[in-house]
C-alpha angles and dihedrals in degrees: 000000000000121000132268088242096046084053103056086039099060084040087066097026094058098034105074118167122265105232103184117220097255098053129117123263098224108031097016092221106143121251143180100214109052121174116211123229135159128251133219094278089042097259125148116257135180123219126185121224086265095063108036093104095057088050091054098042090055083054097251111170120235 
């Protein structure tokens, strides 16, 4: 019989969020016009219209 505590850990472990392709970097909503900007390790990353200023405050480059 497993253990209360094996149990509640493969439940997270397996269950990893879906975060669909056109979803925004910072807030994940889903959203039709993303704008593209780079990260601190020079990915590519997508922000939606709501979260542009936050982008741009943290210094992401366009």
């Amino acid at each position: 019989m497993k253990s209360l505590l094996t149990k509640i850990k493969e439940q997270f472990v397996t269950s990893t969020p879906k975060i669909p392709k056109n979803a925004c970097y910072f807030c994940k909503r889903k959203a039709s016009d993303l704008r593209n900007y780079r990260n601190e390790s020079n990915k590519k990353i997508k922000v939606c219209y709501l979260c542009v200023e936050y982008a741009e405050r943290r210094a992401f480059r366009k």
